[in-house]
VOGU-3710 file (C-alpha; in Angstrom, 3 decimals, decimal comma):
1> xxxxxxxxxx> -22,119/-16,466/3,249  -20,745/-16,858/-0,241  -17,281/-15,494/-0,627  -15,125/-15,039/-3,371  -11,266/-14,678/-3,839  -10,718/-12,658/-7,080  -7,966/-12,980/-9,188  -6,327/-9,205/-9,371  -6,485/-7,428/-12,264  -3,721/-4,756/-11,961
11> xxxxxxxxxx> -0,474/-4,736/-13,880  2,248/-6,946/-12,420  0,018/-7,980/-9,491  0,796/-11,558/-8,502  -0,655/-11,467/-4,669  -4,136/-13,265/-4,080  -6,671/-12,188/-1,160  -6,756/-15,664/0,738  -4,349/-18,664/0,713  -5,959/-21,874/0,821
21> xxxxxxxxxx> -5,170/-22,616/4,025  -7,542/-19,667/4,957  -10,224/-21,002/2,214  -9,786/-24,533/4,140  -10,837/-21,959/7,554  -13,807/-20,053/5,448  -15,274/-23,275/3,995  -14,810/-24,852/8,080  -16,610/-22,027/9,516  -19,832/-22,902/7,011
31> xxxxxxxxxx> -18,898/-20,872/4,008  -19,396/-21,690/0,419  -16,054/-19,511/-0,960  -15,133/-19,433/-4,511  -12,114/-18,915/-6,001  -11,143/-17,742/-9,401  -9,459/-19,645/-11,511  -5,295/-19,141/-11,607  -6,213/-16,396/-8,681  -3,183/-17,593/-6,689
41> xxxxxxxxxx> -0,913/-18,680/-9,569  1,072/-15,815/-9,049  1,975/-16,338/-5,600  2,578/-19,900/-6,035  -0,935/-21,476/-5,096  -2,440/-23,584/-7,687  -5,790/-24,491/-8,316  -5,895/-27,957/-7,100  -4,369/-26,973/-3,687  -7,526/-24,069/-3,422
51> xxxxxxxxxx> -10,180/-27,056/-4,405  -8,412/-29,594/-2,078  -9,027/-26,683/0,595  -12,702/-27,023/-0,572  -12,770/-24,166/-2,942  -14,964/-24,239/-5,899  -13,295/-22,942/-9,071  -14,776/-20,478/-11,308  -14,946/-18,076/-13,901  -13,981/-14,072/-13,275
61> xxxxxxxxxx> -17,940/-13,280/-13,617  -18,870/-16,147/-11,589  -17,044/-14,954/-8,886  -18,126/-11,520/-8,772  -21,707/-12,886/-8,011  -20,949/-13,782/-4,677  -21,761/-11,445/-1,578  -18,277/-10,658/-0,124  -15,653/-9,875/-2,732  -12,364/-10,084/-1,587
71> xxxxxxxxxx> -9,297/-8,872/-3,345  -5,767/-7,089/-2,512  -6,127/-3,646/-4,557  -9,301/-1,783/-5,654  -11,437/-3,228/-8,400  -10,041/-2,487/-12,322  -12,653/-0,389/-14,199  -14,034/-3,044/-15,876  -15,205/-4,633/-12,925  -17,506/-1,737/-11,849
81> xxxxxxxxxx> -20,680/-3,424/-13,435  -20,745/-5,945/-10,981  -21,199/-3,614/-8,399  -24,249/-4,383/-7,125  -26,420/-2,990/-3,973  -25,292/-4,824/-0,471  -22,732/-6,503/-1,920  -19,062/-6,234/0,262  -16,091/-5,474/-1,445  -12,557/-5,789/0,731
91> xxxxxxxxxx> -9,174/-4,871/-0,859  -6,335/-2,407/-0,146  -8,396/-0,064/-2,052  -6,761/3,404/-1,851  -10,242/4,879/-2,851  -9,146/8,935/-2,288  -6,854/8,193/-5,480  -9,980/6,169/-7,642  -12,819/9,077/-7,756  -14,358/7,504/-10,623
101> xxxxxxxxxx> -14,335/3,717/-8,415  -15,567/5,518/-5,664  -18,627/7,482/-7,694  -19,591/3,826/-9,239  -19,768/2,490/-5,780  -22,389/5,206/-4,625  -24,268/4,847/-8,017  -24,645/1,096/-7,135  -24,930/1,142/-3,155  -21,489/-1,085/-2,999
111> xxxxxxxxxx> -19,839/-1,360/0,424  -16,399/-0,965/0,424  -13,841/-1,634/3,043  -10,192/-0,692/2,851  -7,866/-2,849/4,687  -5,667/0,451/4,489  -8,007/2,514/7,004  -8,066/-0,627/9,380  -6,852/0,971/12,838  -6,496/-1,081/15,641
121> xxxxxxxxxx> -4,782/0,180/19,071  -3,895/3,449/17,111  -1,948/1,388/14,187  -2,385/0,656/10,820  -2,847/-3,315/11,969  -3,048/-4,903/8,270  -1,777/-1,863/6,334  1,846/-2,714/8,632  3,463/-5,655/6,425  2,634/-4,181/3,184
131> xxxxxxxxxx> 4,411/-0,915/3,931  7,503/-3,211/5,924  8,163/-4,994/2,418  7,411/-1,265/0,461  10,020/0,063/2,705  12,447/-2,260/2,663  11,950/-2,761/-1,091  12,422/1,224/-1,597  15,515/1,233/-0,672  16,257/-1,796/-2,985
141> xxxxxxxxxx> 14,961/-0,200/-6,016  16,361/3,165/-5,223  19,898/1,084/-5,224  18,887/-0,543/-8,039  17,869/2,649/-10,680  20,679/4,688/-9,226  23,122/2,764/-11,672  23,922/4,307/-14,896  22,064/2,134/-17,416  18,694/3,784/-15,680
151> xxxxxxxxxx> 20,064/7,291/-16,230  21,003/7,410/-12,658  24,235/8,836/-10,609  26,271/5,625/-11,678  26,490/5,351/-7,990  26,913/2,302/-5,854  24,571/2,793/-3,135  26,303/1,166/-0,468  29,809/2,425/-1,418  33,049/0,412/-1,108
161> xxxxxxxxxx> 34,638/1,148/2,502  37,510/-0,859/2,275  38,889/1,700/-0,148  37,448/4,538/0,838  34,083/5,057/-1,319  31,700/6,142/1,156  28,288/5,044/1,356  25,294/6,706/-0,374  22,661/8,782/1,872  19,126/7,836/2,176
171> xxxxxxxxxx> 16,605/10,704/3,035  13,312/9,398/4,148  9,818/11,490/4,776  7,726/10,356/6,851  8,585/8,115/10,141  6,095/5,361/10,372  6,437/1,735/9,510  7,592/2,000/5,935  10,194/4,720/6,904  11,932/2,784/9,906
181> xxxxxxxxxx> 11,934/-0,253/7,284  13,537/1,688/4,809  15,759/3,017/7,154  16,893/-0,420/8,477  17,611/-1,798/5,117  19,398/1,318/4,692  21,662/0,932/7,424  22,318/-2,614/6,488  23,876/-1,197/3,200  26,482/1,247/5,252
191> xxxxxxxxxx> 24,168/4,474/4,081  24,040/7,367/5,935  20,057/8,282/7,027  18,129/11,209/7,463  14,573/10,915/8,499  12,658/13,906/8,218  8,726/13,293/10,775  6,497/16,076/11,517  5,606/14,789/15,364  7,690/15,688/18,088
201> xxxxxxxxxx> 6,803/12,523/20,012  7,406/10,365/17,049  10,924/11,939/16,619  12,006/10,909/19,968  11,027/7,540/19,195  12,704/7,507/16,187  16,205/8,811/18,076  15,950/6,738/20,657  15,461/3,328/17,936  18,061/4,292/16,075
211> xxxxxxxxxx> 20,717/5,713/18,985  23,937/5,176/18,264  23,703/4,301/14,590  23,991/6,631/11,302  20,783/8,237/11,710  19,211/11,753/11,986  15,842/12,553/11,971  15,065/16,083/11,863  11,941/17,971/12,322  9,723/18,458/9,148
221> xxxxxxxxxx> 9,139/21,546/7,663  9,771/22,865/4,137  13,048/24,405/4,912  14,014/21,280/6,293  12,556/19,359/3,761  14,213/21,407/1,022  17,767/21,856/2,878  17,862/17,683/3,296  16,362/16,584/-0,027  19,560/18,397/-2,150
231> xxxxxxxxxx> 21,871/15,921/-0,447  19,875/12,711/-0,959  20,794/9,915/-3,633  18,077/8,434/-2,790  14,924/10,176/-1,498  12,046/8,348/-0,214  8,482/9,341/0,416  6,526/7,748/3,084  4,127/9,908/3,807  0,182/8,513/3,814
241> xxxxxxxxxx> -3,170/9,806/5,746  -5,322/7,026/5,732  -8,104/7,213/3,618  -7,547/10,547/2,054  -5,278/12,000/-0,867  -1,714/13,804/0,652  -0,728/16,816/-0,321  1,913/17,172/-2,621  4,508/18,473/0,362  7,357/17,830/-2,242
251> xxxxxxxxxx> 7,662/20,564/-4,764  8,742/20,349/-7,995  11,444/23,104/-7,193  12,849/20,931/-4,315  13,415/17,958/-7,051  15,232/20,433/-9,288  18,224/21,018/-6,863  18,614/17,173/-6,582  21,820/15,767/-8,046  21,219/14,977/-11,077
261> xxxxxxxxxx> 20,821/10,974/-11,486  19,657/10,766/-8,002  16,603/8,478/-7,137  13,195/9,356/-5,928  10,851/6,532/-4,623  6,920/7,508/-3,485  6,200/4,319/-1,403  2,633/6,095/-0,800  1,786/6,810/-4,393  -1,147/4,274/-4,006
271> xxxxxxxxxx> -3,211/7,222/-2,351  -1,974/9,829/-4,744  1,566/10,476/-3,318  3,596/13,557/-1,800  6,078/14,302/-4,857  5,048/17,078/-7,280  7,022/15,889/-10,298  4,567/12,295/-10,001  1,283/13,201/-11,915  0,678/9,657/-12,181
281> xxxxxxxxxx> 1,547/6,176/-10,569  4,204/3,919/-12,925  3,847/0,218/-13,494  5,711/-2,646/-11,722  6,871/-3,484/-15,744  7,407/-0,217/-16,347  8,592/1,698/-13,600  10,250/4,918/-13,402  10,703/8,076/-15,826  13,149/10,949/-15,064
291> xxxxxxxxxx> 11,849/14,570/-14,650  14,201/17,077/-14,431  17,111/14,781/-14,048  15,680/12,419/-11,341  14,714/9,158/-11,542  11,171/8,863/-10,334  9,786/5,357/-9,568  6,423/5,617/-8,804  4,834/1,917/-8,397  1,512/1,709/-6,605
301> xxxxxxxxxx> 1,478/-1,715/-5,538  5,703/-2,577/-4,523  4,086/-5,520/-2,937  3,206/-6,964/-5,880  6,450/-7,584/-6,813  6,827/-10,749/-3,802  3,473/-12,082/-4,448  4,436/-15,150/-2,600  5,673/-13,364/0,679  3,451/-10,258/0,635
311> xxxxxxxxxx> 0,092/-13,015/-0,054  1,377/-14,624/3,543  1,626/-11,360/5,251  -1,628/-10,063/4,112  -3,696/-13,506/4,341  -2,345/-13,943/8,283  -3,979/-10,404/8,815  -7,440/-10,823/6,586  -9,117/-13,593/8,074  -10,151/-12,882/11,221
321> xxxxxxxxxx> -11,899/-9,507/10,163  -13,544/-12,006/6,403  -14,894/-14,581/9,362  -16,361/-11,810/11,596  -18,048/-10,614/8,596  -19,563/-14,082/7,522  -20,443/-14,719/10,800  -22,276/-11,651/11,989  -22,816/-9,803/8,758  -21,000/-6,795/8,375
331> xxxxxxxxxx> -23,568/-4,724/10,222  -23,223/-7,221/13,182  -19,794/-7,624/12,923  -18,904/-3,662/12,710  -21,115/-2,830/15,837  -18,990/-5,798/17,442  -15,507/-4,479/16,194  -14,816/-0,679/15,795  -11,631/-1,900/14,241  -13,791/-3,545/11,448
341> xxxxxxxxxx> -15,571/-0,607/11,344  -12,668/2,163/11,182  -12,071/-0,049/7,506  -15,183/0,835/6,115  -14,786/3,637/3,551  -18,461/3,049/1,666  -21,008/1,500/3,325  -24,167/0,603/0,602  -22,665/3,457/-1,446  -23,225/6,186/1,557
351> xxxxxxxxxx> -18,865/7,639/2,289  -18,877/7,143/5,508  -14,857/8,199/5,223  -14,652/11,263/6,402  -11,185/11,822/4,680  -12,112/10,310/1,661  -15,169/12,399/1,250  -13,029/15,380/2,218  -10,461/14,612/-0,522  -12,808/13,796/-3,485
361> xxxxxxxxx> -14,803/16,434/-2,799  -17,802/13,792/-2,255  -20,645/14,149/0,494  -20,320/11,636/2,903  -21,429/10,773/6,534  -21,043/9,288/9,663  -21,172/5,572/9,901  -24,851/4,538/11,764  -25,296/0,603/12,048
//
């Protein structure tokens, strides 16, 4: 099969789809792969070390001919005329928040697979380091635009204990991957941590992790939600369905009894986010605005702020799924791996999604191979 590693397109994204270590693997197993020129620059690959791994360099549109695409985030709208029928398109795509990627797709009977909807043994399998790094990085950030330059508190998140200066607390929603991340980093600082998760079975988890450290988790609801939020200096948003758009669970009246200068960080703005005051997702260069006194950052891909480690963590993940494909076909190698299949979102431009149908308001279908 020809494959192609794209150099991304989005705003401060540095991460590449493949290393060349798993080029030197695709090229082993009988592939001809192709690699954009400079794709891995940004994570600290060069060119020569993707040709040594047999690579063949080449141009953005030269690339895009190929019949698997692969790429970390959904395709920028100027890539949407190389959508072409039967060609395979793999990236952390985050369709349910791209209506107008999603609609080209269908017009050009594109399949699409979203390493996001990926489930294997119940978990998120390659969606898992991405939101470990968002997590952690949250809490960073939130640490980071809570000082007074950024219009926030003037607040030093972790406090100074030796004299007395307590801590700052950390209010998380959600309690999946991202959240316990964000919670650990958290902890590491000295903050105090409330996680607020909806499943009763998931909140005895969570207590039992986190027994005998600073840590609450409560059960969500709005009156929880809203009682937990007014005490947060920084507030972070975890919540994601897989393949479909959240609802915005975090009003814009909750925000408003915030302190003011506080921080609020949507690690799951990539699939349209839980936070009312958020219309749209910020830039890693330009990251936050303040709404009523908060500081919102709002950054769709955090990753793609440690191109070098997040590339490593997704790459490791990738390749078994980009070999199954070459080798079987993705018909083939979806009947073989319902894990494969749970990832595809479009198949030759039917939604076979359900969620992401649901959420654009798009016909869609069960998958049939």
């Amino acid at each position: 099969m020809k494959i192609a590693v794209i150099k991304e397109q989005k705003e401060g994204e540095g991460r590449v789809a493949a290393t060349p270590e798993n080029v030197q693997k695709m090229v082993d197993a009988g592939n001809e792969v192709l690699v954009e020129k400079d794709a891995g620059v940004g994570a600290g690959f060069s060119n020569e070390e993707f040709e040594q791994a047999g690579g063949k360099l080449v141009s953005h549109e030269e690339g895009w001919q190929a019949d698997l695409i692969i790429k970390v985030k959904e395709p920028d709208p100027e890539e949407y005329k190389y959508f072409s029928k039967g060609k395979i398109v793999w990236g952390f795509q985050h369709l349910a928040s791209s209506k107008p990627t999603v609609e080209a797709m269908m017009k050009a009977g594109t399949t699409a697979i979203g390493g996001e909807t990926i489930v294997k043994d119940g978990k998120l399998e390659l969606l898992a380091p991405m939101s470990a790094i968002a997590g952690r990085r949250s809490v960073i950030m939130g640490a980071y635009y809570l000082e007074a330059q950024h219009q926030g508190q003037g607040v030093l998140l972790p406090g100074i204990p030796d004299v007395g200066i307590k801590a700052g607390n950390v209010v998380i929603f959600g309690g999946g991957n991202a959240a316990v991340n964000a919670a650990q980093m958290a902890l590491g600082l000295g903050c105090s941590v409330v996680i607020i998760e909806l499943k009763d079975e998931r909140i005895k988890e969570l207590e039992k992790e986190f027994a005998g450290q600073n840590v609450r988790v409560v059960k969500s609801n709005d009156e929880n939600l809203a009682k937990e939020i007014k005490d947060a200096d920084v507030f972070i948003s975890t919540i994601l369905i897989p393949g479909a758009k959240p609802p915005k669970l975090v009003k814009e009246s909750m925000v408003k009894t915030m302190k003011k200068g506080s921080v609020i960080v949507d690690v799951a703005i990539d699939q349209g986010g839980t936070v009312e005051t958020i219309d749209q997702p910020t830039t890693i260069d330009d990251p936050v605005f303040v709404k009523d006194g908060i500081v919102h950052y709002a950054v769709p891909n955090q990753p793609g702020a440690v191109p070098r480690t997040a590339t490593m963590a997704l790459a490791a993940g990738n390749l078994k799924y980009l070999l199954e494909i070459a080798d079987k076909g993705i018909d083939g190698a979806a009947k073989a791996d319902p894990a494969l299949a749970s990832g595809i979102n479009i198949y030759n431009g039917t939604i076979v999604n359900e969620g992401l149908g649901k959420s654009l308001d798009l016909p869609y279908e069960k998958l049939s191979l």
